[in-house]
N, C-alpha and C positions, 0 to 999 in steps of 0.2 A: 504494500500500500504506500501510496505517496499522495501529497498534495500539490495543487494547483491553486493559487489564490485568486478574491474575485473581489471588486470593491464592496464595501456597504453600499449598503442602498436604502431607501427611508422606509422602503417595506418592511414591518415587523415580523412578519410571517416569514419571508425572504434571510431576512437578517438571522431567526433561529433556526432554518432551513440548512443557512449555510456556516452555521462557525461551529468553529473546534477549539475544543478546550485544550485540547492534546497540542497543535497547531496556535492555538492562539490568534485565532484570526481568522475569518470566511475564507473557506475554500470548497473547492471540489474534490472528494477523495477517485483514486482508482488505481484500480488493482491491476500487478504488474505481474506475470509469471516467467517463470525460468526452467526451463525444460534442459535434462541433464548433456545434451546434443547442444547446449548454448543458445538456442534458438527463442527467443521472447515474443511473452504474448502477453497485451495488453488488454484491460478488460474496462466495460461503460465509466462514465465518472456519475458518482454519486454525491448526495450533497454533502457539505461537512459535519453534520449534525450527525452521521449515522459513522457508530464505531466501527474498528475494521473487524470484529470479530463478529458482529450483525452483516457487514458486508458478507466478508465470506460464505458466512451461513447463509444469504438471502438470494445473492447473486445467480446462483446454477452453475458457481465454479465447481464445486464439487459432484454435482451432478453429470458434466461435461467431463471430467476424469471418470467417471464412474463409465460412463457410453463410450468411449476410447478405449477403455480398459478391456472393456467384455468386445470390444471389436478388435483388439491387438493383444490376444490369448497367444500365448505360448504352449506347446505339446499341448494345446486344449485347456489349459490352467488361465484364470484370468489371474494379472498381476499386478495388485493395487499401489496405487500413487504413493509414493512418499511426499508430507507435504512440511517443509520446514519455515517456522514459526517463530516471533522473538518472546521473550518474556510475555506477560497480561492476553495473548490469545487463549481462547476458550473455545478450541473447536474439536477435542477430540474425539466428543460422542457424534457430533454431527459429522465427520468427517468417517468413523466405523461406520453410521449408517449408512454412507452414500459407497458400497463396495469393499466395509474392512480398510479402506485406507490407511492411514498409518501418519501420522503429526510427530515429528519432533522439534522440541525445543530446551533452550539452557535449563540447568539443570535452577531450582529455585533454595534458596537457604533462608533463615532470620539472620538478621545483621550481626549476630556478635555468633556466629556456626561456621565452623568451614568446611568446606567439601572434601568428602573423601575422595578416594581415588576412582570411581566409576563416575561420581556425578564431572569431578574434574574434566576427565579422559570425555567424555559423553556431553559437556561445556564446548569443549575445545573444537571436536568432528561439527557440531552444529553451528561455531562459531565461522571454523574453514568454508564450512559451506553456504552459510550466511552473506560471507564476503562477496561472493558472486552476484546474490542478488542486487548489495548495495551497488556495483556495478551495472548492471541491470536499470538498476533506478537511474543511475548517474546519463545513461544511455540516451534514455528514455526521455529525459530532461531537457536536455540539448538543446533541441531546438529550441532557438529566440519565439519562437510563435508559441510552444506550449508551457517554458519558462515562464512566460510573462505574466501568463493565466489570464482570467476573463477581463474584459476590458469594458467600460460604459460602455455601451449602445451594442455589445455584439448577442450574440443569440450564444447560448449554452450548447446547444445543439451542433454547432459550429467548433465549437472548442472541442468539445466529444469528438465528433469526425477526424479532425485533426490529430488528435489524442489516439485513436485508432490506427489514424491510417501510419501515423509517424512509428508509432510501436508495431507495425508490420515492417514498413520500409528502414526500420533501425538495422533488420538482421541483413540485411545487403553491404550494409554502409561502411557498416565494419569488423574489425576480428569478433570472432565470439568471445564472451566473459567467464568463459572453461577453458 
């Protein structure tokens, strides 16, 4: 998940539509994927009001892995998604249901505990593979037009398109983040 910012606007309805308290400021969230080929896929932008673990769960990303899955069976075995997560996500019942998926994320402690050596080791693999995405994100960003986020007078609709069609044409443009 990442943000796109969009001005205030005098609509109230608007105004609580779009801000993030995470964020600090109105934007539009949208979900970014990272398939293990390097290959990125970007998903609609939603407003900033809605968390990313409402997204995830609401969107049909997980549903969309689950239909890929059962259509790209190995010896007949379908082979469910691994889907890696940072800390405060909450998706991993939703994510079993949609085909036994599979979530992992850092490992959690209280502030004065420290990690043993599986949660460490099991940190660290999620961290490695983490990095990618923020790559991913950085990719994604690039462009001056989707950087910039919503501007007065443009359509949302517009930004979405853009936000789409950029997070296809990113995987041409450059090396993979694998």
């Amino acid at each position: 998940m990442t943000n796109l910012s969009c001005p205030k606007t005098n609509n109230q309805q608007t105004q609580r539509l779009t801000y993030s308290q995470y964020y600090s400021e109105n934007c539009f969230k949208g979900g970014i994927g990272l398939q293990t080929c390097g290959w990125i896929i970007t998903h609609d932008l939603w407003t900033g009001c809605v968390s990313d673990t409402c997204y995830q769960g609401k969107s049909g990303i997980f549903q969309k892995q689950k239909e890929y899955a059962e259509l790209d069976m190995i010896n007949g075995e379908i082979v469910p998604f691994t889907n890696i997560f940072d800390k405060g996500y909450r998706n991993r019942l939703i994510a079993w249901q949609h085909g036994k998926q599979i979530t992992l994320q850092p490992s959690f402690a209280s502030s004065d505990k420290k990690f043993g050596r599986h949660q460490t080791l099991s940190s660290a693999v999620v961290a490695a593979d983490r990095s990618g995405n923020e790559r991913a994100v950085r990719l994604t960003k690039m462009s001056n037009y989707i950087s910039s986020g919503l501007h007065k007078g443009q359509s949302m609709q517009r930004l979405n398109n853009a936000w789409l069609t950029w997070g296809f044409q990113v995987n041409f443009m450059f090396n993979t983040v694998i």
